[in-house]
LOFI-622645 format. One record per residue: x, y negated, z negated of N, C-alpha, C in turn; residue in three letters. Coordinates in steps of 0.02 Angstrom, whole numbers, padded with zeros to 5 digits, always signed. Example, Ala and Ser with C-alpha at 12.3 -4.5 7.8 and 13.67 -1.06 7.14 Angstrom:
# residues 2
+00660+00284-00390+00615+00225-00390+00660+00165-00390Ala
+00642+00112-00354+00684+00053-00357+00645-00002-00394Ser
***
This chain:
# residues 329
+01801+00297+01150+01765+00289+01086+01702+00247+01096Unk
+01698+00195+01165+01637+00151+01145+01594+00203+01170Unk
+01618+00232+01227+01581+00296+01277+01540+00308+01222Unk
+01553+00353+01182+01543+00376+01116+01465+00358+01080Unk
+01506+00300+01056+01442+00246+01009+01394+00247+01062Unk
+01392+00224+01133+01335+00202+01179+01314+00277+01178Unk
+01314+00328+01179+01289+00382+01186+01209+00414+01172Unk
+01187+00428+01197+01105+00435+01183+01121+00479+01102Unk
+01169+00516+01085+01166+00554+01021+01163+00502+00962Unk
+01187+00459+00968+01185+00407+00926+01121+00382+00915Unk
+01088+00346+00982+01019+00335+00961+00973+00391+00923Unk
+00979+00438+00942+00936+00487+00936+00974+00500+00824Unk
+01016+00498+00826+01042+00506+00767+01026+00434+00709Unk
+01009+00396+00737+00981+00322+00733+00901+00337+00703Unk
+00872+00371+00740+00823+00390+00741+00782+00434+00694Unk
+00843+00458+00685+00824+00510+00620+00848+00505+00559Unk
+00890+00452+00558+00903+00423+00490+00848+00392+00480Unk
+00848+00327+00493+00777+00293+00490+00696+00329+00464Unk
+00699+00384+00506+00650+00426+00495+00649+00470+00437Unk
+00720+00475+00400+00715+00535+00352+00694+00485+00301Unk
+00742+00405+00294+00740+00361+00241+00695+00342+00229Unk
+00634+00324+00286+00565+00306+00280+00530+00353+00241Unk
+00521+00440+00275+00502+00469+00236+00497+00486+00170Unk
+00553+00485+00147+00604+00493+00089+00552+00442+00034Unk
+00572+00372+00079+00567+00306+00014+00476+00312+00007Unk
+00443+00309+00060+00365+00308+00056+00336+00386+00020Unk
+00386+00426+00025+00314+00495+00017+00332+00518-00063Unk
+00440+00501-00080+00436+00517-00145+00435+00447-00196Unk
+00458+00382-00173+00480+00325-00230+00412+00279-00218Unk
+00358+00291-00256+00306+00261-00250+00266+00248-00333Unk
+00215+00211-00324+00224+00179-00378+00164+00232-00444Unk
+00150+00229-00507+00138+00276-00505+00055+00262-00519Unk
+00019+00217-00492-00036+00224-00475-00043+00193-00393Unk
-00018+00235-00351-00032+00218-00259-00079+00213-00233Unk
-00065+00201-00166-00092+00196-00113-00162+00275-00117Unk
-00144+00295-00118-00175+00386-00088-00236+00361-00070Unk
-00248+00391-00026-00306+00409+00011-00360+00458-00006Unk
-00356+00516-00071-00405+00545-00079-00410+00490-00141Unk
-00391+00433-00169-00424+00401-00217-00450+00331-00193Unk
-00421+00312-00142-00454+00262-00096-00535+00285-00081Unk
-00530+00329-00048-00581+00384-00038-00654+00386-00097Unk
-00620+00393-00146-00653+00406-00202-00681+00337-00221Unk
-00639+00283-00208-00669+00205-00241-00703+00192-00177Unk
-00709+00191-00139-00760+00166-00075-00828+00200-00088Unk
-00831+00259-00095-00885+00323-00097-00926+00272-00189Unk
-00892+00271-00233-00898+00239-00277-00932+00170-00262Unk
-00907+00123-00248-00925+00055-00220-00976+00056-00188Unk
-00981+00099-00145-01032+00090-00096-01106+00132-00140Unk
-01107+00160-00204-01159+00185-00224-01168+00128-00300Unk
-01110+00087-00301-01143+00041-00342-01170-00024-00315Unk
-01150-00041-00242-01173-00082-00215-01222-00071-00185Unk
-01247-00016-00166-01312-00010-00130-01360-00049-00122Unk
-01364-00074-00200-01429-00115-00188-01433-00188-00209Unk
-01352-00214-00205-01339-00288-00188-01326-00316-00108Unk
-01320-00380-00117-01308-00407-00044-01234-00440-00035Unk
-01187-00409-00068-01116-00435-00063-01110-00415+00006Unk
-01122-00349+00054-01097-00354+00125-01124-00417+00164Unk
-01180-00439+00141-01219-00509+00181-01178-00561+00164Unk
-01165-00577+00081-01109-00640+00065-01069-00626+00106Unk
-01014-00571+00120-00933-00581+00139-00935-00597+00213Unk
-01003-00560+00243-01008-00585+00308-01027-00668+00316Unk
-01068-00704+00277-01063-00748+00284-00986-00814+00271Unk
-00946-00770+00212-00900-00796+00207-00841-00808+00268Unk
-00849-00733+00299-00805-00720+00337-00831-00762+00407Unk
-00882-00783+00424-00896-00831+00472-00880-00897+00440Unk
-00888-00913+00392-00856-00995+00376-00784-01001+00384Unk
-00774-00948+00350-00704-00957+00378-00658-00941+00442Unk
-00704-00916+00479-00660-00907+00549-00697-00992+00587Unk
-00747-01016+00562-00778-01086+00587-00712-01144+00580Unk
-00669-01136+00527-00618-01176+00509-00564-01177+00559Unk
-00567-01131+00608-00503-01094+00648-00493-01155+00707Unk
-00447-01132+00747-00437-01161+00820-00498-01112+00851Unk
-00510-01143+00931-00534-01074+00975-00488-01028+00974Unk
-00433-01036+01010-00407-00977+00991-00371-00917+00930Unk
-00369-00971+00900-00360-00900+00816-00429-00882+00814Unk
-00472-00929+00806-00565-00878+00780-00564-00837+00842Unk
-00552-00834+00909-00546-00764+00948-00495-00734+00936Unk
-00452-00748+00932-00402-00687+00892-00431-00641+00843Unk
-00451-00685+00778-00467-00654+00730-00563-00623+00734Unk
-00564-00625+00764-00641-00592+00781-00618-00526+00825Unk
-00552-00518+00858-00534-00441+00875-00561-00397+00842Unk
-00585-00331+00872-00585-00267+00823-00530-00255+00799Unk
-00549-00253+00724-00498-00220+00677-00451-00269+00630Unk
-00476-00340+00674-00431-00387+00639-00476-00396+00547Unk
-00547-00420+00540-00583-00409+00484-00551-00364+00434Unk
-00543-00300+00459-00515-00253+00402-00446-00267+00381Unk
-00387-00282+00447-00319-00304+00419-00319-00373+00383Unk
-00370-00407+00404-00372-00472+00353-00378-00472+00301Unk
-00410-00403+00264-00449-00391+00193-00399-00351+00158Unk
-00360-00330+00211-00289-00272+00166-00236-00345+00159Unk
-00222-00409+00195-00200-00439+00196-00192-00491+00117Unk
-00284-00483+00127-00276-00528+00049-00287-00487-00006Unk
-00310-00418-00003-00277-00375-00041-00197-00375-00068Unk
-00152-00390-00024-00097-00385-00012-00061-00463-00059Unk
-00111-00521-00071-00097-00579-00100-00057-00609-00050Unk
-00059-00623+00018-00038-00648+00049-00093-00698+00089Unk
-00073-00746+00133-00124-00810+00141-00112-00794+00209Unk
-00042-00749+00254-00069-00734+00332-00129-00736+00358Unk
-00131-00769+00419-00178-00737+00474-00169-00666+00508Unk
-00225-00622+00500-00208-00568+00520-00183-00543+00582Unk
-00207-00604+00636-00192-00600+00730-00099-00617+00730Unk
-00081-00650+00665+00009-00657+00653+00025-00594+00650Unk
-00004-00567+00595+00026-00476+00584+00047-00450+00633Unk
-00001-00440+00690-00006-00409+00748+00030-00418+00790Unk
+00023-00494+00801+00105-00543+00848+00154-00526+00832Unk
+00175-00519+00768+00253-00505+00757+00249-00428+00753Unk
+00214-00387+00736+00236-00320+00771+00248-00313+00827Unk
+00221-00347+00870+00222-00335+00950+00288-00359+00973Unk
+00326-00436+00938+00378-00452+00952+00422-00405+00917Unk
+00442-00378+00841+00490-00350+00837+00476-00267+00864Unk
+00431-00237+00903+00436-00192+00943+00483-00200+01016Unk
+00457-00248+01028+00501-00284+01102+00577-00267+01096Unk
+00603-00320+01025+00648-00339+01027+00700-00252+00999Unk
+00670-00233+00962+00685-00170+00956+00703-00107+01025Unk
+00654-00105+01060+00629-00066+01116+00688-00086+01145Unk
+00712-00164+01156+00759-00184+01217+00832-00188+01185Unk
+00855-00185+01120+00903-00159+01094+00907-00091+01104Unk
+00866-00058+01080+00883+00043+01086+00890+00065+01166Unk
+00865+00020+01221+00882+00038+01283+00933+00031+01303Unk
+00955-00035+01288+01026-00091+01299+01098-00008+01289Unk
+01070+00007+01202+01132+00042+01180+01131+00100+01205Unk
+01065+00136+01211+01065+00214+01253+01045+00242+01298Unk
+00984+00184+01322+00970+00226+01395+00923+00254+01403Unk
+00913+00256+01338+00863+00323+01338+00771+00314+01328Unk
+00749+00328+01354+00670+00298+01344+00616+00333+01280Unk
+00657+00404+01273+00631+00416+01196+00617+00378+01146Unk
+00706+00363+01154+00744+00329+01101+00705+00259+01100Unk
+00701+00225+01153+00685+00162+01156+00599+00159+01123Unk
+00564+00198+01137+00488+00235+01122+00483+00222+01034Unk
+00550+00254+01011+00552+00278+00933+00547+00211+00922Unk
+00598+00189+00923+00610+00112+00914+00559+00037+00917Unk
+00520+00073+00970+00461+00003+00971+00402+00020+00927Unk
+00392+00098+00919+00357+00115+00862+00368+00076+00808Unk
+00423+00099+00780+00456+00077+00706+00445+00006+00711Unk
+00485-00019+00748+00455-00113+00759+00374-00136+00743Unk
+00327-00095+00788+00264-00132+00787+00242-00122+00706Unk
+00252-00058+00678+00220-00037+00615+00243-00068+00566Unk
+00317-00093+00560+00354-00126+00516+00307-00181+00487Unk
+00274-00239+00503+00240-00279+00466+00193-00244+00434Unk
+00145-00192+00477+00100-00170+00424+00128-00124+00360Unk
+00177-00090+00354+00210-00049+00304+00203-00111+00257Unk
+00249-00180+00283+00262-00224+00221+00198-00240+00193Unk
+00134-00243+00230+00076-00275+00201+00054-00198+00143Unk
+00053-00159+00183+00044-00077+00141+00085-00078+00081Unk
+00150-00080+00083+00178-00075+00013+00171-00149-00021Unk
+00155-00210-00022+00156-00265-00054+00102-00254-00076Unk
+00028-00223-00039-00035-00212-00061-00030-00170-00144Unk
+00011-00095-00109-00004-00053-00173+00029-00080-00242Unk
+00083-00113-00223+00121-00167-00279+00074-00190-00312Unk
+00050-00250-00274+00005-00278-00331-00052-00243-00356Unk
-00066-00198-00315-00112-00155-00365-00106-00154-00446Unk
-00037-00098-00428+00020-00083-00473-00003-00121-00525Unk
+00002-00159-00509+00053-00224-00559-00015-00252-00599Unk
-00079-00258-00577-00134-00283-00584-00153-00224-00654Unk
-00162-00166-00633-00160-00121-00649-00127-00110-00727Unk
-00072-00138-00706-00023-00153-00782-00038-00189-00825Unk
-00068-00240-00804-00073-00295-00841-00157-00297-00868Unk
-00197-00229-00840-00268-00229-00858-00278-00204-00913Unk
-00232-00170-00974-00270-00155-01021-00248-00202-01074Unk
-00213-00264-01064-00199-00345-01100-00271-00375-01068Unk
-00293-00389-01019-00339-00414-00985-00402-00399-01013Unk
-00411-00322-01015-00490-00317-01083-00463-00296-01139Unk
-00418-00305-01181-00407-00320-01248-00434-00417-01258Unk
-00404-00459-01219-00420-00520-01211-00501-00529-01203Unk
-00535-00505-01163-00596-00496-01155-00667-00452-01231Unk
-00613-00415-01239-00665-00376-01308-00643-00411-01365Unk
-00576-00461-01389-00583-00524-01411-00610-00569-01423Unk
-00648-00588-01355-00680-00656-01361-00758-00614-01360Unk
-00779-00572-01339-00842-00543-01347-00858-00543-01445Unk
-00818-00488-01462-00810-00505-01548-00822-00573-01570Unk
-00779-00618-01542-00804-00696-01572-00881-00727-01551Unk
-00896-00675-01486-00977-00700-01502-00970-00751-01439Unk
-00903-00746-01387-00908-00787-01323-00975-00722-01264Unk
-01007-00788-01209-01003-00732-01193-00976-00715-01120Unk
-01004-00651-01090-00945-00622-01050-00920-00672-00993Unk
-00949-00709-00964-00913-00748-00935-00856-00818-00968Unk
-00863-00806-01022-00818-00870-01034-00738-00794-01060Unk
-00764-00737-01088-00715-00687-01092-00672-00657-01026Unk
-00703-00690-00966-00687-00660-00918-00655-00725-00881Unk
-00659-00789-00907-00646-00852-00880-00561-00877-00946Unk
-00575-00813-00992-00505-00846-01045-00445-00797-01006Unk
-00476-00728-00983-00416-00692-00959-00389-00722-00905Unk
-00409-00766-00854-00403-00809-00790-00344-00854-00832Unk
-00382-00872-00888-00320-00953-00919-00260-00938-00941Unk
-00285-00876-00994-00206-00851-01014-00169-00780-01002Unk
-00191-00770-00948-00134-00703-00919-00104-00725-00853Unk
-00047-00715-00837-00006-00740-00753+00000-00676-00728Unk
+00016-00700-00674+00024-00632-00611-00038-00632-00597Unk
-00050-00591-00535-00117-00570-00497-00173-00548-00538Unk
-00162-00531-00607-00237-00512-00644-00256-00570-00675Unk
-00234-00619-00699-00251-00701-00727-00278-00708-00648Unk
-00243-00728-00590-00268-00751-00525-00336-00718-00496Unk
-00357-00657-00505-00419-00620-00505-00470-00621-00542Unk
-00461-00611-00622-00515-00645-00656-00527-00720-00635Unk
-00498-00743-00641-00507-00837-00609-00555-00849-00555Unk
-00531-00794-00515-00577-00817-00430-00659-00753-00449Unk
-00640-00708-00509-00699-00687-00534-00763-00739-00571Unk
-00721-00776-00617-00768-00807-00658-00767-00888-00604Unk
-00740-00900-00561-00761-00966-00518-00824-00927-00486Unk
-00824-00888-00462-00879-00841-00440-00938-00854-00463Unk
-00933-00821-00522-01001-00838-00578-00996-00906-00581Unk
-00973-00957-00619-00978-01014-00636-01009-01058-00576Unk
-00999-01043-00491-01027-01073-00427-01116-01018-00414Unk
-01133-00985-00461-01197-00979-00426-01215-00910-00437Unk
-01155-00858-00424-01171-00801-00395-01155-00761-00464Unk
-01219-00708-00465-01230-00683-00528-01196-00643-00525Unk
-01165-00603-00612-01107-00560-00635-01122-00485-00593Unk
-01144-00466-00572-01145-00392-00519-01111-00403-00467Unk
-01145-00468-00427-01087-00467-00358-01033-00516-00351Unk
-00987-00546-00426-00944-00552-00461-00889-00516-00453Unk
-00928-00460-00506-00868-00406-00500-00881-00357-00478Unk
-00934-00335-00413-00912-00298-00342-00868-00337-00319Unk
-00861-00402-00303-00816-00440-00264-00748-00418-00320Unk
-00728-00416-00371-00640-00417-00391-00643-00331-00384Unk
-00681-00286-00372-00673-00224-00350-00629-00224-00265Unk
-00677-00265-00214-00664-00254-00171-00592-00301-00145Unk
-00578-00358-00183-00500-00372-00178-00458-00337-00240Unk
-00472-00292-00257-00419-00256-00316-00452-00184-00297Unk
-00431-00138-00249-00492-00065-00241-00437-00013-00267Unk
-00452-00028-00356-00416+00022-00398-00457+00056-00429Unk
-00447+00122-00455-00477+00160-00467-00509+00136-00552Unk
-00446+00100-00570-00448+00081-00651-00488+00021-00656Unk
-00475-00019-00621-00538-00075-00609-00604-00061-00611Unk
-00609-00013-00545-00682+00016-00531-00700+00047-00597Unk
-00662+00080-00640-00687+00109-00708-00716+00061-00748Unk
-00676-00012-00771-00699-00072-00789-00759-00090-00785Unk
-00760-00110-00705-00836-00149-00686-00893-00100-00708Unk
-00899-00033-00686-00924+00009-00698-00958+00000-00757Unk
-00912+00008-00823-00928-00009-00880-00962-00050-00891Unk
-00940-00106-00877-00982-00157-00860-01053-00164-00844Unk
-01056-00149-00787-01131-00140-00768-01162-00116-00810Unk
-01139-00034-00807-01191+00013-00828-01209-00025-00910Unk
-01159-00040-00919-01179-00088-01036-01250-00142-00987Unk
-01232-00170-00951-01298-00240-00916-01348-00208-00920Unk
-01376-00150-00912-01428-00104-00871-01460-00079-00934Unk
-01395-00028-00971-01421+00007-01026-01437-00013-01082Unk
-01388-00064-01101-01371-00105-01196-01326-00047-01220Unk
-01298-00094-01263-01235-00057-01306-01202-00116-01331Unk
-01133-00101-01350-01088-00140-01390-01035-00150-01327Unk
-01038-00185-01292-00988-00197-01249-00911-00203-01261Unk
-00910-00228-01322-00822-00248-01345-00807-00188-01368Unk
-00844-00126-01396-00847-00068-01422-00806-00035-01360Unk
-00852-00047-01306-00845+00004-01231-00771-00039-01211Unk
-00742-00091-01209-00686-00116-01208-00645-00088-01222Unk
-00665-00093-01292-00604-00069-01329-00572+00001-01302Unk
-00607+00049-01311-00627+00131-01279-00585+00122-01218Unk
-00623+00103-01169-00584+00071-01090-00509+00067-01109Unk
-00479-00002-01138-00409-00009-01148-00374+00052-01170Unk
-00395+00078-01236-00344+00140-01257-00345+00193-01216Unk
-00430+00198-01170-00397+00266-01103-00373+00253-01065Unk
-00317+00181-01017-00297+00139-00977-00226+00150-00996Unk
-00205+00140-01072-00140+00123-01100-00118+00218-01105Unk
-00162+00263-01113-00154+00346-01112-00125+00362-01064Unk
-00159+00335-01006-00168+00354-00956-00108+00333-00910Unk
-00056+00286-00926+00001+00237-00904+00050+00291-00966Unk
+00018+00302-01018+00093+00354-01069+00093+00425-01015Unk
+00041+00449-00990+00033+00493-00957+00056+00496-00884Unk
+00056+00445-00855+00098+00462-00797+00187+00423-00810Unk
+00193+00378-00848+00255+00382-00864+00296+00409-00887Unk
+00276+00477-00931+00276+00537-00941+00323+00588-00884Unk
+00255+00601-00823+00254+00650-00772+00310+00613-00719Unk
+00327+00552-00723+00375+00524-00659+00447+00536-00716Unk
+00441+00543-00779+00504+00551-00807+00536+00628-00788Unk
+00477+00665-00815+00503+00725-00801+00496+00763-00711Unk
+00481+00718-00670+00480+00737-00595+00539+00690-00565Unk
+00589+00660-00621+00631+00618-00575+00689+00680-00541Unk
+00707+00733-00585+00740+00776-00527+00753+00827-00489Unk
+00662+00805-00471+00629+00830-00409+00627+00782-00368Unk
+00635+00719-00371+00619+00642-00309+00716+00656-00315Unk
+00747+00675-00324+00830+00649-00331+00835+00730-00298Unk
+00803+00786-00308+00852+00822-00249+00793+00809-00197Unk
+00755+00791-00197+00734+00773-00130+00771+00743-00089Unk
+00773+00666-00124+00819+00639-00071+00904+00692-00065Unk
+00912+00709-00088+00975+00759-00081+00967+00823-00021Unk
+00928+00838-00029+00925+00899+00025+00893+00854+00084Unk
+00858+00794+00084+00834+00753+00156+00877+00717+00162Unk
+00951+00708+00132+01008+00655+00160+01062+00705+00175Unk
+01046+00784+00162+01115+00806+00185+01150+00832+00246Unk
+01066+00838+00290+01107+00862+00392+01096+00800+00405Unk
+01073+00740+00390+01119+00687+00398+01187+00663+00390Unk
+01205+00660+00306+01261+00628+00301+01319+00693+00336Unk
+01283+00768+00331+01361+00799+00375+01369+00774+00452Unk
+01322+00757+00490+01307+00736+00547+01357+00688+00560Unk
+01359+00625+00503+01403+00570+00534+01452+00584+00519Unk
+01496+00643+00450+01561+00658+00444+01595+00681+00509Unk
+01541+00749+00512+01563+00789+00611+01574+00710+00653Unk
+01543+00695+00671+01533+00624+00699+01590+00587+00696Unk
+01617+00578+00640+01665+00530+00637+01750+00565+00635Unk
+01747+00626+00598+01808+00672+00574+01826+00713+00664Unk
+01786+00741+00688+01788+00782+00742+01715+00764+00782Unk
+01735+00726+00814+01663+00690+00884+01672+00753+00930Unk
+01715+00771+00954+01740+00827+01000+01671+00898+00975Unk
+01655+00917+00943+01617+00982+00910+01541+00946+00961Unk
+01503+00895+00948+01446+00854+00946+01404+00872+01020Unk
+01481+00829+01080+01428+00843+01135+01380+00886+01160Unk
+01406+00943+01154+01360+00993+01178+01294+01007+01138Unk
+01304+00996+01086+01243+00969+01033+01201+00914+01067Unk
+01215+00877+01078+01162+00804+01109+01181+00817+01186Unk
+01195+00812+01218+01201+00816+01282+01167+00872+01314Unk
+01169+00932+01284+01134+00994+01323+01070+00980+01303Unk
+01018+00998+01354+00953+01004+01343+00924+01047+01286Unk
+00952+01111+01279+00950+01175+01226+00953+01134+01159Unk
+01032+01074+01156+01067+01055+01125+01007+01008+01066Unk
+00977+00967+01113+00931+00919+01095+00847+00948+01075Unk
+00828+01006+01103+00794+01053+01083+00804+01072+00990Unk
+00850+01086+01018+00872+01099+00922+00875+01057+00863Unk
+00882+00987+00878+00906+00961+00860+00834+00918+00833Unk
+00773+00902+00903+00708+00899+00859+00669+00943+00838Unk
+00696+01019+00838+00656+01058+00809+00688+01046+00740Unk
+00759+01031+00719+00771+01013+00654+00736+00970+00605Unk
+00759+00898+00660+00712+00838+00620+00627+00870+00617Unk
+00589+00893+00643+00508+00918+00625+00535+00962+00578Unk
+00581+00995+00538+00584+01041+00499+00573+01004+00440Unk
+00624+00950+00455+00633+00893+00384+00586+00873+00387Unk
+00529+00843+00420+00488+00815+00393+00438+00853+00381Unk
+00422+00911+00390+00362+00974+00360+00394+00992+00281Unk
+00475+00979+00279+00491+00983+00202+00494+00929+00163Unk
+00495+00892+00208+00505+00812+00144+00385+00818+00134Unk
+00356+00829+00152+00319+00820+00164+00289+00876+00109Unk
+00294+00936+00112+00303+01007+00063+00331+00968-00002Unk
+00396+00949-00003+00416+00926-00063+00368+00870-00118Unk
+00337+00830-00053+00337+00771-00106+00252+00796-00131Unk
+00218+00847-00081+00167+00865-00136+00168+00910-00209Unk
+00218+00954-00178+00237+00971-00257+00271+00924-00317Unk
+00283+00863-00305+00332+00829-00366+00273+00793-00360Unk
+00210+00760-00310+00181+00710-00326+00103+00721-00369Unk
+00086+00670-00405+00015+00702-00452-00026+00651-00444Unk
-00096+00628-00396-00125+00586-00370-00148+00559-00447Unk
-00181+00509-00440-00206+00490-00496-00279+00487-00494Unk
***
C-alpha cells in the first residue's frame, strides 16, 4: 500500500487535481467586476490618451527614485530588477506594503520546497517541474486575486463615494474639500483612496494629475468613467453634481445588472465545477475501492499518454465553459 501512495500516479493525480481546482476557482468563481484583460486593455489605452499631455509618468518616476533612495544597497538593487517597478505597482494596487524583490523570494523558496517534496514522494521530474511551477506563481496569484478584490470592493463602495461628493458640491463645497469628506467618512479602500487623492491636491499637485494618480492605483473601468467625468466637466462647464448624480445611478444599474447575470449563470459555474470534478473524484474511488484496475493506466507509457491527453481536454473545456457562462464587463 505505501508502494502505492509513493507511486508516480499519485503525483501525477496530485497534479491534476490542483490543476482542475485552480482552473475551476480562477476562470468560473470570480468577482463580478475582474481582473480581464480585454478591460485592463481598455483602461490603459484610455489612461494613456487622457494623460498624454500631463507629466504624472515624470512625478511617479521621480517618486519611485525617492523611494528606492530610502532602501538598503541591496533591496534598491533588488528592486531596480526588470520587472520589479511593475510588480511593485500591482503590489500596491493589491493594498499591500510588501517589497516586491520579497514576492519573488518566496516564490522561489516555496517552489524549492515544493519541487523537493514532489521528488521525495515520486521520483518523477515532471511531477517535480508541475510542482515548482505551482510554488513560484502561488504568491503572485495571491497578489492577483487580493488586487481584483479590492478593486471589487472599491468599486462597491463607489456609487456611496459620489453620492457623498454631489452632496457637498450642492452645498456649494468645492471639489476638493467633496473629495477630501469621502476620505473622512467612508472606510475600506475607497475612504483610503480618496484620502491619498485629496492629500495629493492639498500638497501642491493640481486636480488632473490627482486623479490620473487614483486611476492608476484603482485601474477600474468605473473609476476611469468617474475621473473622466470629471475632467471632461473642468474643460467643458456644466453642472458637475448633475453629472454625479447621472454617474451614481449608471454605477448602482450597472451592479443590479450584473448581479442579475451571476444569479442566473450560477448553474452554469455549479455544473462546471461538476463535470471538472468528476474524472477526478471517479479516479480516487477506482483508486481507493480497486487500486488493482490503475497500474497499467499510470505505469504504461500509452497509459500516461492518455491520461494527459485527458487533463488538456479538461482544460480546453473548463476554458470553453467559463467563456460561455462568463460576461466581461
Amino acid at each position: 500500500m505505501l508502494d502505492q501512495l509513493l507511486s508516480p500516479g499519485l503525483g501525477l493525480y496530485l497534479v491534476m487535481v490542483f490543476a482542475a481546482v485552480f482552473m475551476l476557482s480562477q476562470g468560473l468563481i470570480v468577482p463580478a467586476f475582474g481582473d480581464a484583460r480585454k478591460t485592463e486593455r481598455q483602461i490603459r489605452k484610455r489612461l494613456a490618451q487622457v494623460a498624454s499631455s500631463s507629466h504624472r509618468g515624470q512625478l511617479r518616476s521621480l517618486l519611485r527614485d525617492k523611494y528606492l533612495r530610502r532602501l538598503s544597497t541591496t533591496e534598491r538593487f533588488l528592486e531596480s530588477l526588470p520587472g520589479m517597478e511593475s510588480l511593485a505597482h500591482r503590489i500596491e494596487q493589491a493594498g499591500h506594503q510588501t517589497l516586491a524583490y520579497k514576492i519573488v523570494l518566496l516564490g522561489f523558496a516555496l517552489s524549492l520546497l515544493l519541487a523537493s517534496v514532489s521528488w521525495w514522494l515520486t521520483r518523477e521530474p515532471a511531477v517535480a517541474v508541475a510542482f515548482a511551477l505551482m510554488g513560484f506563481y502561488a504568491p503572485f496569484l495571491k497578489i492577483k486575486r487580493d488586487r481584483a478584490n479590492r478593486i471589487a470592493s472599491i468599486e462597491e463602495q463607489l456609487p456611496d463615494a459620489v453620492d457623498i461628493m454631489k452632496r457637498a458640491l450642492r452645498a456649494g463645497h468645492p471639489f476638493s474639500d467633496a473629495v477630501n469628506m469621502v476620505g473622512q467618512e467612508m472606510e475600506g479602500p475607497v475612504g483610503r483612496e480618496f484620502a491619498l487623492t485629496f492629500a495629493d491636491i492639498n500638497y501642491g499637485n493640481d486636480q488632473r494629475n490627482a486623479l490620473l494618480g487614483l486611476i492608476e492605483r484603482v485601474p477600474s473601468m468605473t473609476v476611469t468613467a468617474m475621473v473622466t467625468a470629471v475632467l471632461i466637466q473642468k474643460e467643458t462647464g456644466g453642472n458637475l453634481a448633475e453629472i454625479l448624480d447621472q454617474l451614481s445611478r449608471l454605477i448602482r444599474a450597472r451592479f443590479r445588472f450584473y448581479r442579475k447575470v451571476r444569479t442566473l449563470s450560477a448553474e452554469g459555474r455549479l455544473s462546471a465545477w461538476i463535470l471538472g470534478m468528476i474524472p477526478l473524484v471517479l479516479f480516487a474511488v477506482v483508486w481507493i475501492t480497486t487500486p488493482s484496475y490503475l497500474p497499467t493506466l499510470l505505469e504504461e507509457p500509452l497509459g500516461r499518454k492518455l491520461v494527459m491527453g485527458a487533463a488538456v481536454l479538461m482544460l480546453i473545456g473548463t476554458m470553453w465553459i467559463r467563456k460561455v457562462i462568463r460576461i466581461e464587463a
